[in-house]
C-alpha positions, 0 to 999 in steps of 0.5 A, spaced: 093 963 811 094 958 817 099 962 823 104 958 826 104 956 834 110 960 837 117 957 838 120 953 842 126 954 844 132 949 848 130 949 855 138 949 856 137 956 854 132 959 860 138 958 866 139 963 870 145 967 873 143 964 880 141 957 878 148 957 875 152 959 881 148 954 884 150 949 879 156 950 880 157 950 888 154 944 889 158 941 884 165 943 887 162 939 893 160 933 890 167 934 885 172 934 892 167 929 896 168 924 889 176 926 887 180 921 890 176 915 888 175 918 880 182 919 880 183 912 879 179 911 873 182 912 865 176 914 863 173 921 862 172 924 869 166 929 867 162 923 865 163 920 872 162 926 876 156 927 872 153 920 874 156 921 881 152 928 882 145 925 879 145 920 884 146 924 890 141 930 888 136 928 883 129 927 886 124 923 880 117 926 880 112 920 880 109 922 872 117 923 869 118 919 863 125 917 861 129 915 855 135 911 855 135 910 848 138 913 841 136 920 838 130 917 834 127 915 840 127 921 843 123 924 837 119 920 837 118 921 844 117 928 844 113 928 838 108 924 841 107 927 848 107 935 845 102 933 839 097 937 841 101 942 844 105 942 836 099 939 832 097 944 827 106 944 825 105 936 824 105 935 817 105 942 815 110 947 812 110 951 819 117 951 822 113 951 830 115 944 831 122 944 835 124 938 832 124 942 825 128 948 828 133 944 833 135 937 835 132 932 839 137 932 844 135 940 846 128 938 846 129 932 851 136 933 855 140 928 859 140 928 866 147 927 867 148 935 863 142 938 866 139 935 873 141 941 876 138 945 871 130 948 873 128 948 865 121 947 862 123 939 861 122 938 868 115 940 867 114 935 860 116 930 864 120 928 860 128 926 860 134 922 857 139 918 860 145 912 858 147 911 865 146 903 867 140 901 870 144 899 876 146 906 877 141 910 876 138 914 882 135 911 888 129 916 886 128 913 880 128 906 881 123 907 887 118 912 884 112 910 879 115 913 874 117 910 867 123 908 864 123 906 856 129 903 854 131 901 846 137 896 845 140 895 838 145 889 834 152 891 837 155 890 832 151 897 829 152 900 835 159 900 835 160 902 828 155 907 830 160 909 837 167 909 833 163 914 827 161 919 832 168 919 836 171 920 831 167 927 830 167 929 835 175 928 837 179 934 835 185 930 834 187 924 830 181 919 828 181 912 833 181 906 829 177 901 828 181 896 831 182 900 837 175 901 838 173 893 837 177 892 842 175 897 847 168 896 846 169 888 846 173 889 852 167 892 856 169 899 855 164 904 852 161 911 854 155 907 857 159 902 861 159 895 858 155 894 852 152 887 854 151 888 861 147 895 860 142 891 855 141 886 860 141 891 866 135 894 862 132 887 860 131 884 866 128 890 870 122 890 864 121 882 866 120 884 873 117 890 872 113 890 865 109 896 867 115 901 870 120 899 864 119 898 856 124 894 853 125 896 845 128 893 839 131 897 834 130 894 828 123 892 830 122 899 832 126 900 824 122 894 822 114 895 824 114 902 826 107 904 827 106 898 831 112 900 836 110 907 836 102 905 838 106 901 843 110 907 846 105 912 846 101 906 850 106 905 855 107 913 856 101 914 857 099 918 852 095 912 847 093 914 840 086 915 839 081 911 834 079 917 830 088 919 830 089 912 828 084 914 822 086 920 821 093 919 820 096 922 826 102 916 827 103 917 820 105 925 820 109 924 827 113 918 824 115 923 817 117 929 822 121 923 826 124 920 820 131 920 820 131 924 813 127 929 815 132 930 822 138 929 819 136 934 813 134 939 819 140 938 823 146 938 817 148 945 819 149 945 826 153 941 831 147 936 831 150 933 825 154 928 828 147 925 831 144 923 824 149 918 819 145 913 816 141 909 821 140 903 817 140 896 821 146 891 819 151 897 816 157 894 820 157 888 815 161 894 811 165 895 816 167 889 821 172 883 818 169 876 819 173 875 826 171 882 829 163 879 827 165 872 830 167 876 836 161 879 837 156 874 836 159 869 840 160 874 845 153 877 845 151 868 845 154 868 851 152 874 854 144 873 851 142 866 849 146 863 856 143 868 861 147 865 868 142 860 871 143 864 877 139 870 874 134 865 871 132 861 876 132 868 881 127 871 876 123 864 875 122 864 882 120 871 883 114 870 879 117 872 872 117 869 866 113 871 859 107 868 862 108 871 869 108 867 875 108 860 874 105 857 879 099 862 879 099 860 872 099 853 873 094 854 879 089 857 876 088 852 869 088 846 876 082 851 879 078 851 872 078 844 870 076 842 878 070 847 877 068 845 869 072 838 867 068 838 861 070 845 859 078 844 861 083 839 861 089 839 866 094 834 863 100 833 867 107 832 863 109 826 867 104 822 866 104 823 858 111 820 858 110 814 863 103 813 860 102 816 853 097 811 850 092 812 857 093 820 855 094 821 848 086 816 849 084 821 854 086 828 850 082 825 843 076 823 847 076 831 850 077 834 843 072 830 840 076 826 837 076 819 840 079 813 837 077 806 835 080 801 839 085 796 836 087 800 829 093 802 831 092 810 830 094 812 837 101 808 836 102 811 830 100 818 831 104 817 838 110 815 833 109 821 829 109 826 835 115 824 839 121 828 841 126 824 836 121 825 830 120 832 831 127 834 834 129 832 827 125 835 822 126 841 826 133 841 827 134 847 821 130 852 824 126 851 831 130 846 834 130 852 841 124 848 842 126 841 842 132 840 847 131 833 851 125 833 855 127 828 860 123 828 866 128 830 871 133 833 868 133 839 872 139 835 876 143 836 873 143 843 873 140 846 879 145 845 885 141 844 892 140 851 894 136 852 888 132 845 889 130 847 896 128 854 894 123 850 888 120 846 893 118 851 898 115 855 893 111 849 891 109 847 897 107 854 900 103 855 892 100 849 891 
């Protein structure tokens, strides 16, 4: 019979009478030292003094890997770094797996309850955190290590909040409609919820290899590819042999809502584990609060300020990099092999379509016969108008004017310099 690895046991439990003392000491300092400020504030006063002690005492190493995400994320996480550690407990009824005897959150703690604390997860390198990315310590944004972030639909995260608040409150239960307005009023454990996702999202344009932005519905949706995906970011990719092997698949079973819930349904880590089930709010939320939320989260997400988008765009960061790298480089290959690249200017097809829809055939291979009126009616057919209206149901994002200039309207004389210079110190 195959013997069981030895327990692993909550790093939480390993402080010691001295490293206690310690704690405390510098966190009557740090109390005194931020007092006067927290004061003012109506929300919880340890959670911002929690924040406040990160900030000035925490010290990230270079190989750290933190989570600010959900319960299931750090399962996940935890699963994939230790398995070699815990891989004869994956898919077998051995208990010497943690995430089989104790919740996700013992075995990756927060470093706003544990940061003073020398425990074994320093030594995983791996921890948690709902603090904005804004506010995170200085260490952390500086230092080389990781960040993975997931974000979810807000409406499930609400209804998400309010389940767990009022299990964890000892006295009468908060109403929905009191928590709608809280959490669409920007109040939330984690600051406000739209500008917490942003924070994290646009350190993942800027920074792809510091910070993994997830989804939680893909994450829900297609689960082994994000998991191929999170294992890849944090530095411990699956090999072919555990991809054939089944590996992904055992470490998704053991993380698996029902297997987390089923091991935690005896203790206080219950209320961590309700359903998980993506678009669960529709149960919940009346027409009007959905409306709320969707145009808030429009406004917030589909209409990123033009400052931020053109601060992020000038710094290099789109979805393909910097666009005049981009640009530059396809320029320097058609120079260098004009029969292998094409470089066509967007300008010139609409001032002279004919000329360059005459020019792009003959590239392809595809050339036209002078006078048949083939090019006429295929430009006819491929026009903005046209495509505009055949799209309109379902992919008009890709069809919004494309007018030559119309960045006029928008971009305000700062901005336009800023594109100039950069065109010119680029091109």
């Amino acid at each position: 019979m195959e013997s069981c690895l030895t327990a692993f046991y909550s790093p939480v439990a390993t402080i010691t009478e001295d490293e206690e003392k310690a704690r405390k000491a510098k966190m009557s300092i740090i109390i005194e030292r931020y007092k006067h400020k927290v004061s003012a504030l109506s929300t919880d006063l340890d959670h911002h003094l929690s924040i406040m002690a990160v900030q000035d005492d925490f010290q990230a190493l270079p190989t750290d890997i933190f989570l600010a995400s959900t319960t299931w994320l750090k399962a996940l996480s935890f699963a994939i770094m230790n398995r070699t550690k815990f891989n004869k407990a994956i898919g077998t009824s051995c208990q010497a797996h943690p995430l089989l005897t104790i919740s996700p959150h013992d075995c990756v703690p927060f470093i706003e309850t544990e940061s003073f604390l020398n425990n074994p997860s320093y030594a995983n390198g791996l921890l948690a955190t709902h603090i904005p990315y804004t506010s995170l310590p200085k260490s952390i944004i500086s230092s080389d290590c990781r960040i993975v972030y997931i974000c979810r639909n807000p409406k499930d995260v609400l209804i998400s909040l309010w389940h767990f608040l009022n299990k964890v409150k000892d006295d009468a239960s908060t109403s929905l409609v009191d928590i709608f307005e809280l959490f669409s009023g920007g109040m939330s454990p984690g600051g406000p919820f739209w500008d917490h996702v942003i924070g994290y999202h646009k350190a993942s344009l800027e920074r792809p290899n510091k910070v993994l932005f997830l989804k939680y519905e893909d994450l829900k949706k297609d689960t082994k590819n994000e998991v191929k995906k999170l294992a890849k970011f944090i530095g411990d990719p699956f090999t072919e042999e555990e991809e054939s092997d089944g590996s992904i698949e055992k470490i998704i079973e053991l993380c698996g809502f029902k297997n987390l819930r089923e091991v935690n349904k005896v203790s206080s880590n219950d209320i961590y584990f309700r359903k998980g089930v993506v678009g669960d709010s529709c149960n919940y939320l009346t027409t009007d609060m959905i409306q709320i939320l969707d145009r808030i989260t429009k406004e917030k997400f589909d209409e990123m300020k033009l400052e931020d988008a053109f601060e992020l765009f000038s710094k290099g960061v789109t979805s393909n990099g910097s666009c005049w790298d981009h640009v530059i480089g396809y320029y320097k290959a058609s120079i260098e092999r004009p029969d292998k690249v094409l470089f066509l200017n967007y300008e010139k097809m609409k001032n002279d379509p004919k000329s360059e829809v005459w020019k792009l055939a003959t590239f392809i291979g595809h050339p036209f016969e002078e006078g048949d009126g083939e090019m006429e009616e295929i430009i006819n057919l491929c026009s903005f108008k046209k495509l505009s209206e055949v799209n309109k149901a379902n992919k008009d994002a890709y069809f919004r004017k494309g007018e030559i200039g119309d960045s006029v309207n928008y971009l305000n004389t700062e901005n336009d310099r800023g594109f100039g210079q950069d065109h010119v110190r680029k091109v």
